[in-house]
mmCIF file of the N, C-alpha and C atoms, coordinates in Angstrom:
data_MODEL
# 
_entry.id   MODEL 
# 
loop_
_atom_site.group_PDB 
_atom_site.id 
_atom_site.type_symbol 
_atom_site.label_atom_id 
_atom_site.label_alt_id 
_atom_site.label_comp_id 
_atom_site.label_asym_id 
_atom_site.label_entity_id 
_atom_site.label_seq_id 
_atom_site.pdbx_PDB_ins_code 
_atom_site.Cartn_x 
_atom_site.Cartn_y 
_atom_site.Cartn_z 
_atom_site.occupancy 
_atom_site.B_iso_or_equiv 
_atom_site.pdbx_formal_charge 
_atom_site.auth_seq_id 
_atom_site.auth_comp_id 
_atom_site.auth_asym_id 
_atom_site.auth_atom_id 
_atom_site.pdbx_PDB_model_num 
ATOM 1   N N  . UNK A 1 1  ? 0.825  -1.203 0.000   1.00 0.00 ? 1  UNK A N  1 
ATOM 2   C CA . UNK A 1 1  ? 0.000  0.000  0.000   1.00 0.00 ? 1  UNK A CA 1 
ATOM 3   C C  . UNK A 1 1  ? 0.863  1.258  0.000   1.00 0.00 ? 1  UNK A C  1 
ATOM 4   N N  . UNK A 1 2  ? 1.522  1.139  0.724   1.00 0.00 ? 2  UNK A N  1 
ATOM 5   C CA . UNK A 1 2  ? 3.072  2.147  0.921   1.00 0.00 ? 2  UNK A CA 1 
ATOM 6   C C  . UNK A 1 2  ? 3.515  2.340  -0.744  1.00 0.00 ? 2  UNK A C  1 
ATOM 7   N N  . UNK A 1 3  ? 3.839  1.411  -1.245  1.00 0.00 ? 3  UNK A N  1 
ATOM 8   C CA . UNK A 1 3  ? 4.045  1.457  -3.013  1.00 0.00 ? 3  UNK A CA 1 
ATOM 9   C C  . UNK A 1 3  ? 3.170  2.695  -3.287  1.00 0.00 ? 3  UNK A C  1 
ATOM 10  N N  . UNK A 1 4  ? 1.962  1.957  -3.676  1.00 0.00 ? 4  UNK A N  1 
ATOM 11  C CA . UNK A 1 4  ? 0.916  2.818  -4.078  1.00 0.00 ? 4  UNK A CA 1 
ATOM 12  C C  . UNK A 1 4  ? 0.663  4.024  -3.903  1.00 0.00 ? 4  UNK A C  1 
ATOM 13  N N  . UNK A 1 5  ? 0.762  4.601  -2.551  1.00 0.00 ? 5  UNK A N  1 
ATOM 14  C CA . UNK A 1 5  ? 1.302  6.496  -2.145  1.00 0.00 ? 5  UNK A CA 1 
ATOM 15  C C  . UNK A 1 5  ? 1.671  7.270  -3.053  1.00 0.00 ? 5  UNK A C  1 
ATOM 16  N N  . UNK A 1 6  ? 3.442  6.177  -2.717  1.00 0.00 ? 6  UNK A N  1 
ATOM 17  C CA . UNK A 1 6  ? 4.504  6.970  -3.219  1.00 0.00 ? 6  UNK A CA 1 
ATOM 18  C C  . UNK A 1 6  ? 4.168  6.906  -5.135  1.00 0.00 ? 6  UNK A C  1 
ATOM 19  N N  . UNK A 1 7  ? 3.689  6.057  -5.846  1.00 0.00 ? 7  UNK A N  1 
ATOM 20  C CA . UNK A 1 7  ? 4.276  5.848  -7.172  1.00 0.00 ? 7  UNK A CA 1 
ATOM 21  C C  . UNK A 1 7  ? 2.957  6.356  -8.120  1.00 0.00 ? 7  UNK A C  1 
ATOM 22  N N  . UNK A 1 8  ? 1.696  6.488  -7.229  1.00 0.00 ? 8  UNK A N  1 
ATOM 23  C CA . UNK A 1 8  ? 0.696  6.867  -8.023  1.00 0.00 ? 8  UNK A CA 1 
ATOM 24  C C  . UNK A 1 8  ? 0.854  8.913  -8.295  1.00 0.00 ? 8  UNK A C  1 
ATOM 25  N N  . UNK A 1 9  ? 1.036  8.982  -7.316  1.00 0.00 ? 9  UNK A N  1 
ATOM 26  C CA . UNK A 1 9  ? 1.446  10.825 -7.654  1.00 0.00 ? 9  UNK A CA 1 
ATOM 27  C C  . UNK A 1 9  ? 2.465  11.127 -8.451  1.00 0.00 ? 9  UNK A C  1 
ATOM 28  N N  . UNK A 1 10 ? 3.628  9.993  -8.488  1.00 0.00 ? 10 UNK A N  1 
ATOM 29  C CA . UNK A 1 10 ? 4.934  10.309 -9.663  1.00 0.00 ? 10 UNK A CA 1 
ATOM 30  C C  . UNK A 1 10 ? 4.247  9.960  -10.677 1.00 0.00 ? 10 UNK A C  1 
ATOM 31  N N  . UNK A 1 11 ? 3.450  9.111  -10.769 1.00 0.00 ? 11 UNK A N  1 
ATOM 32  C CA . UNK A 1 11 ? 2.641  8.649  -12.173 1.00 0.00 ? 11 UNK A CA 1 
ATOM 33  C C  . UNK A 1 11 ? 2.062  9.899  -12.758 1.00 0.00 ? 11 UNK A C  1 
ATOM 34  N N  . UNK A 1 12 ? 1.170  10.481 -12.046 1.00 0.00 ? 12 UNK A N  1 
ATOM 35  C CA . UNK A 1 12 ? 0.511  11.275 -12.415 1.00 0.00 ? 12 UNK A CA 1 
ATOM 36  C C  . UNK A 1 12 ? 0.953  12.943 -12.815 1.00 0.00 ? 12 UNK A C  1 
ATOM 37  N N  . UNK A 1 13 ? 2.024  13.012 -12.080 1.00 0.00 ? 13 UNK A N  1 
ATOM 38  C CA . UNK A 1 13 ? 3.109  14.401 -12.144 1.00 0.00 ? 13 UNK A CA 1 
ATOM 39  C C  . UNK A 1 13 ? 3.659  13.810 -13.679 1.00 0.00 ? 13 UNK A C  1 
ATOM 40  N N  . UNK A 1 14 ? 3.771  12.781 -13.819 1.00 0.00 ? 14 UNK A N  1 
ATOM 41  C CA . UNK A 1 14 ? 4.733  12.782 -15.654 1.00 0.00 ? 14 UNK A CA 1 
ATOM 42  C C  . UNK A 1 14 ? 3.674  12.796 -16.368 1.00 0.00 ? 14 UNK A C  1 
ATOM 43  N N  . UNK A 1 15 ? 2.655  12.155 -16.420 1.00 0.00 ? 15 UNK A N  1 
ATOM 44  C CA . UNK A 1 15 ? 1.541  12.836 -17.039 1.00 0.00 ? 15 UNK A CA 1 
ATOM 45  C C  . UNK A 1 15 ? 1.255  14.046 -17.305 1.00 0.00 ? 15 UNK A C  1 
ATOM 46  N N  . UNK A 1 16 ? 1.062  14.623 -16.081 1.00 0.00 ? 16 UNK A N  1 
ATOM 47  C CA . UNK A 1 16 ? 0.732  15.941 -16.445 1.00 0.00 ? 16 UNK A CA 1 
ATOM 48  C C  . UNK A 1 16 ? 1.996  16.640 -16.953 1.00 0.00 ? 16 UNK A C  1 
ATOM 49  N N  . UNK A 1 17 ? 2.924  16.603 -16.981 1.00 0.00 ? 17 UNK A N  1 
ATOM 50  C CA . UNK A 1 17 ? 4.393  17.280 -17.511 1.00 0.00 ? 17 UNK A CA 1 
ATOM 51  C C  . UNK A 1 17 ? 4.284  16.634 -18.835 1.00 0.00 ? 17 UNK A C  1 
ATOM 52  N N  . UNK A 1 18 ? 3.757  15.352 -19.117 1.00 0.00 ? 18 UNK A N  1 
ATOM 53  C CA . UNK A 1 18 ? 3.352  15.076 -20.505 1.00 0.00 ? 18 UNK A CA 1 
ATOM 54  C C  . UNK A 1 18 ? 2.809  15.427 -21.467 1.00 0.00 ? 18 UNK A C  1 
ATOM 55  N N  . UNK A 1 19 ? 1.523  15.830 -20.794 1.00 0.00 ? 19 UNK A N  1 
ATOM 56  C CA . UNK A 1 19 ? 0.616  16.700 -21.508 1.00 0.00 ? 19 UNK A CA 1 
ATOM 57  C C  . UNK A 1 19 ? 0.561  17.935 -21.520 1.00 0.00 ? 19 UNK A C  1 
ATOM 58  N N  . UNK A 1 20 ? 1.286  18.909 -20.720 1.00 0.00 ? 20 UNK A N  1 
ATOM 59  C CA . UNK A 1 20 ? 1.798  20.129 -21.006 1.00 0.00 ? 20 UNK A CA 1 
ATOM 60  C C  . UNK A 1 20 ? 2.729  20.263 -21.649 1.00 0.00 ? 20 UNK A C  1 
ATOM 61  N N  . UNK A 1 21 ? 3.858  19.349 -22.022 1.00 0.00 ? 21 UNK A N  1 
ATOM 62  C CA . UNK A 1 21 ? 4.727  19.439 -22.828 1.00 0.00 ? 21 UNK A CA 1 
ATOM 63  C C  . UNK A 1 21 ? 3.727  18.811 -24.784 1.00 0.00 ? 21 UNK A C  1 
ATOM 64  N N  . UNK A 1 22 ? 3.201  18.439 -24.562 1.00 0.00 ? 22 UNK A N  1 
ATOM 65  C CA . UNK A 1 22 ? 2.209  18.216 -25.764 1.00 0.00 ? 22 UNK A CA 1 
ATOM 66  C C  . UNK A 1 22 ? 1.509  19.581 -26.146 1.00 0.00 ? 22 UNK A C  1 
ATOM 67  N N  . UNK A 1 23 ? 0.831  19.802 -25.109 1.00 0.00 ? 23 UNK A N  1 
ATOM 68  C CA . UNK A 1 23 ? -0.126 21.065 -25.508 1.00 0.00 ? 23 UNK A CA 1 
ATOM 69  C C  . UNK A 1 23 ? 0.786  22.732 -26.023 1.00 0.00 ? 23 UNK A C  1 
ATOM 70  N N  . UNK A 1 24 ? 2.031  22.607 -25.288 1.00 0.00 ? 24 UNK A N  1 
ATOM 71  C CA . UNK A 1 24 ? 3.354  23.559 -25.932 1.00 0.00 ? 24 UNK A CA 1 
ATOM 72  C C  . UNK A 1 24 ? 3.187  23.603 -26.946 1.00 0.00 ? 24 UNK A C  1 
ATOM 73  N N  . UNK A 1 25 ? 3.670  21.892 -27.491 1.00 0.00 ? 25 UNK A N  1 
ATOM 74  C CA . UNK A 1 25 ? 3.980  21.702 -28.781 1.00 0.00 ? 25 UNK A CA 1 
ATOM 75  C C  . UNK A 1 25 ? 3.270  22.419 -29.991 1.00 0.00 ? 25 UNK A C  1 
ATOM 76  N N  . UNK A 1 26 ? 1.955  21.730 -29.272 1.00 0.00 ? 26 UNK A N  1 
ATOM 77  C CA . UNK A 1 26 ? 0.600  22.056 -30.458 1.00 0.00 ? 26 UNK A CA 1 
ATOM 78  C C  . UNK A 1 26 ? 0.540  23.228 -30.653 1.00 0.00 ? 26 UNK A C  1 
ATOM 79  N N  . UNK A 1 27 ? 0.626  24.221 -29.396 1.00 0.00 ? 27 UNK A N  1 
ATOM 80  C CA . UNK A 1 27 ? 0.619  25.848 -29.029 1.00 0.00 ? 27 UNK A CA 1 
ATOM 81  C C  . UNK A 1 27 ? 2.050  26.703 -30.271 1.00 0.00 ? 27 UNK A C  1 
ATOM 82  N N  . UNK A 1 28 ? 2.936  25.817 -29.771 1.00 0.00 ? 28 UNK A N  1 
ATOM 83  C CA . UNK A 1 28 ? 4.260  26.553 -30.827 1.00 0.00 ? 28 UNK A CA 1 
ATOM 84  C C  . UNK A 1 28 ? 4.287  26.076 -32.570 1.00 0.00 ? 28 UNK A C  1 
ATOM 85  N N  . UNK A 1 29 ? 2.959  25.400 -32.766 1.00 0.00 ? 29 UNK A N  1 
ATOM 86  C CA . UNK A 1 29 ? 3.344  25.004 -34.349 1.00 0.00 ? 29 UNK A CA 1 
ATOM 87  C C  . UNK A 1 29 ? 4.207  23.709 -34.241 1.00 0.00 ? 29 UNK A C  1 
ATOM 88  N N  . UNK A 1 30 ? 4.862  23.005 -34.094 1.00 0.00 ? 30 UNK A N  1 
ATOM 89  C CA . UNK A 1 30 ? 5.574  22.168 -33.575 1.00 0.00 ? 30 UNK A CA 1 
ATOM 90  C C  . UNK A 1 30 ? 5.488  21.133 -35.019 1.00 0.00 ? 30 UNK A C  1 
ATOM 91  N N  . UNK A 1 31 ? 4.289  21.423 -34.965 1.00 0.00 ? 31 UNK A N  1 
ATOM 92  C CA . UNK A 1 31 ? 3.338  19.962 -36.087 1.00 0.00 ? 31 UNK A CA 1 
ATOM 93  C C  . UNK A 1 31 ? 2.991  20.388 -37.110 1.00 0.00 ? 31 UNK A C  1 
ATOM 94  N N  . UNK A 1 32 ? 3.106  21.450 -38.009 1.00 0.00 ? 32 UNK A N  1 
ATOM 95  C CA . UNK A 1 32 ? 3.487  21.758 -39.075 1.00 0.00 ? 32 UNK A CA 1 
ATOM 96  C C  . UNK A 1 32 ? 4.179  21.190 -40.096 1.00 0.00 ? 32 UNK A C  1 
ATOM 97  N N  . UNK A 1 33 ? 4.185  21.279 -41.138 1.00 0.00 ? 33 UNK A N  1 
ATOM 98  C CA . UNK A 1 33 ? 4.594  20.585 -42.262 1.00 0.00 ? 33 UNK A CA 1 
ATOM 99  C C  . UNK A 1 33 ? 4.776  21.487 -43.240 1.00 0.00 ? 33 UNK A C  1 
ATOM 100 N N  . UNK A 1 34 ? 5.515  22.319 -43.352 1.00 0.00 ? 34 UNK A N  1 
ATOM 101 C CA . UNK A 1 34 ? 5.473  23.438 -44.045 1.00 0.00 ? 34 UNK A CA 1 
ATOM 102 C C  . UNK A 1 34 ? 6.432  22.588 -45.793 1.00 0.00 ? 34 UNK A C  1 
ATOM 103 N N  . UNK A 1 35 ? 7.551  21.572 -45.481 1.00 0.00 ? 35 UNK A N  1 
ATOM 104 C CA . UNK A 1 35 ? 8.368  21.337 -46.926 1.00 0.00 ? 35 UNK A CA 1 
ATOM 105 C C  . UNK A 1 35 ? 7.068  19.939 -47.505 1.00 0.00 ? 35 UNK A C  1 
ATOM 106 N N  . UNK A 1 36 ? 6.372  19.588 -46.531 1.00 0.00 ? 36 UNK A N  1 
ATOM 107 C CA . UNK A 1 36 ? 5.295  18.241 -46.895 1.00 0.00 ? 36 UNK A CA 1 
ATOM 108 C C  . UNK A 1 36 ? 4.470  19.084 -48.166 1.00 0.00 ? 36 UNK A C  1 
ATOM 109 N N  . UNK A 1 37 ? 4.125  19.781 -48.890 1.00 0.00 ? 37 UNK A N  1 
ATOM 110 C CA . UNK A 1 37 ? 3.486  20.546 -49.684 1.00 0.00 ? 37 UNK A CA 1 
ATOM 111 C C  . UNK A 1 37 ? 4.597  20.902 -51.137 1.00 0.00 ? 37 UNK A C  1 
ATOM 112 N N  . UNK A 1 38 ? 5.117  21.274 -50.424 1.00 0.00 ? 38 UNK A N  1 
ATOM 113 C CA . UNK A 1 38 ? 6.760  21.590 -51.074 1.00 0.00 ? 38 UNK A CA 1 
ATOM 114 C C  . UNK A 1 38 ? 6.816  19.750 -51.796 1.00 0.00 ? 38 UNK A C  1 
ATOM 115 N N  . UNK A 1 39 ? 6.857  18.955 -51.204 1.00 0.00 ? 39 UNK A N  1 
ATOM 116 C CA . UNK A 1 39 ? 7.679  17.362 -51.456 1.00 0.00 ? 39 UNK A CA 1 
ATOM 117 C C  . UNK A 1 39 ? 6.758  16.551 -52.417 1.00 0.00 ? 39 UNK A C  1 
ATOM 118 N N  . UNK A 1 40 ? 5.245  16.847 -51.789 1.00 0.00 ? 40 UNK A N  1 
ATOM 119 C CA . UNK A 1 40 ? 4.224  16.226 -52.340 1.00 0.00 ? 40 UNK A CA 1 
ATOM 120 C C  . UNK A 1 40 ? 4.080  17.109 -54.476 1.00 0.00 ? 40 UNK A C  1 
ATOM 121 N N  . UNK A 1 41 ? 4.439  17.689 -54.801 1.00 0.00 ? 41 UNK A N  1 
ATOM 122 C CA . UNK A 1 41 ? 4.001  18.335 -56.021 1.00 0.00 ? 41 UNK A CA 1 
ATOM 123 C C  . UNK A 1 41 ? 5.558  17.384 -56.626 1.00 0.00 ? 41 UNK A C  1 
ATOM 124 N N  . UNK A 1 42 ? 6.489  16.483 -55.969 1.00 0.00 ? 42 UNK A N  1 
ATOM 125 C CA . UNK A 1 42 ? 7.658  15.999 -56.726 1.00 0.00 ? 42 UNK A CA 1 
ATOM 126 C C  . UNK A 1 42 ? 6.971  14.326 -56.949 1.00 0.00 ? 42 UNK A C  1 
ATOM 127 N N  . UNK A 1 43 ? 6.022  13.868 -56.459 1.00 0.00 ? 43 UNK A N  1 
ATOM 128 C CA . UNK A 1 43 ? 5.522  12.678 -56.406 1.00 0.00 ? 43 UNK A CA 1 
ATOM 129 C C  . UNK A 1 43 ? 4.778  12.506 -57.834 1.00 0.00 ? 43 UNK A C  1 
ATOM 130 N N  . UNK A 1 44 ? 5.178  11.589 -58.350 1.00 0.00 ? 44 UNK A N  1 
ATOM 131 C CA . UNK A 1 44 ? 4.398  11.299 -59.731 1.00 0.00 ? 44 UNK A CA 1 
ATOM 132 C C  . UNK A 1 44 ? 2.754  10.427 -59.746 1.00 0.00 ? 44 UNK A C  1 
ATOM 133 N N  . UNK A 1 45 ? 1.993  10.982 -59.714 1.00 0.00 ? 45 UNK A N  1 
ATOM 134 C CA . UNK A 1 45 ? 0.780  9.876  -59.648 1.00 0.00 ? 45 UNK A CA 1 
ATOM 135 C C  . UNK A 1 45 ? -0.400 10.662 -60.690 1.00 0.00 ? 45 UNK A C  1 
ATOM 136 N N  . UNK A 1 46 ? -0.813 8.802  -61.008 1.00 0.00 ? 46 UNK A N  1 
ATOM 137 C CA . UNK A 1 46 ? -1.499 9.495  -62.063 1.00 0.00 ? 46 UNK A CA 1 
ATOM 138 C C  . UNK A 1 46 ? -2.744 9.665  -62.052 1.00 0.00 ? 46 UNK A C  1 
ATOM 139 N N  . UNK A 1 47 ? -3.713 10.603 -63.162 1.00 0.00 ? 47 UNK A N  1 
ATOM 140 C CA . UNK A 1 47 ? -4.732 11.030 -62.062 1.00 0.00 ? 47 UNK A CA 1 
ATOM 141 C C  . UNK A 1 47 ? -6.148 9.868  -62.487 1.00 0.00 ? 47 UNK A C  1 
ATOM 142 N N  . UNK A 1 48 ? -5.918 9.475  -62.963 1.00 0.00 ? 48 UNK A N  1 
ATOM 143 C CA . UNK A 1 48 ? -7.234 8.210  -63.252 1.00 0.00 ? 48 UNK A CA 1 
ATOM 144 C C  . UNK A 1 48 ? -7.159 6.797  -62.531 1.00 0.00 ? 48 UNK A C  1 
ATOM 145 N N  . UNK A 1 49 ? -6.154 6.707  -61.969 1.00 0.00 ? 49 UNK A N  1 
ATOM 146 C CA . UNK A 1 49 ? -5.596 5.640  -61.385 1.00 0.00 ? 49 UNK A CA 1 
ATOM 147 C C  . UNK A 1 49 ? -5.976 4.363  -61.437 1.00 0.00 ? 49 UNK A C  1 
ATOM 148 N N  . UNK A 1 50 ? -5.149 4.337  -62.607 1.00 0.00 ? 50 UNK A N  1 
ATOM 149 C CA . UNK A 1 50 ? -5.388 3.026  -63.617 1.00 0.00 ? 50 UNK A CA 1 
ATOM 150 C C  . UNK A 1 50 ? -3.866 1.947  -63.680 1.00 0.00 ? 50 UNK A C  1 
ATOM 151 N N  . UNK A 1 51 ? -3.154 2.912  -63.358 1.00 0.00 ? 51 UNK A N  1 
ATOM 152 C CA . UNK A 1 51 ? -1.301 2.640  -63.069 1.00 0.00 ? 51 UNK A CA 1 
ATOM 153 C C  . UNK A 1 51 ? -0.635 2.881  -64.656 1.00 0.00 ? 51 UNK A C  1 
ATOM 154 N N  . UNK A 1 52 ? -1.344 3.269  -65.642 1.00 0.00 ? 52 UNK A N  1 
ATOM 155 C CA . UNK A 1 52 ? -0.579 3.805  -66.874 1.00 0.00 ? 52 UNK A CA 1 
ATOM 156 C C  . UNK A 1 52 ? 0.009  5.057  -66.600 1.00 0.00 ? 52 UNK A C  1 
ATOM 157 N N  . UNK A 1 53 ? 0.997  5.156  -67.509 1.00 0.00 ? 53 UNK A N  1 
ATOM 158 C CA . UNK A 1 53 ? 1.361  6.966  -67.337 1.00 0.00 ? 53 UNK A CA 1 
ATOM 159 C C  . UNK A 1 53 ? 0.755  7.804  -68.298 1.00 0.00 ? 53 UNK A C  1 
# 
């Protein structure tokens, strides 16, 4: 039971340092893809998608 005290509040403190370090992320742009737009127009596919060129 002594376990349980001590290890459920460290559990829960990295969590929450987890998810504030997530919500940063999301907050600073982090997850952006700004060259994915840029990369995607070098991909060849064709548009009837039949697999001819």
């Amino acid at each position: 039971m002594n376990g349980v005290l001590v290890l459920l509040p460290i559990a829960l403190l990295l969590g929450a340092i987890g998810l504030a370090a997530f919500f940063w992320a999301l907050r600073n742009n982090q997850f952006d893809d700004p060259d994915g737009a840029a990369a995607r127009i070098l991909i060849d596919e064709d548009e009837d998608g039949d697999g001819r060129a």
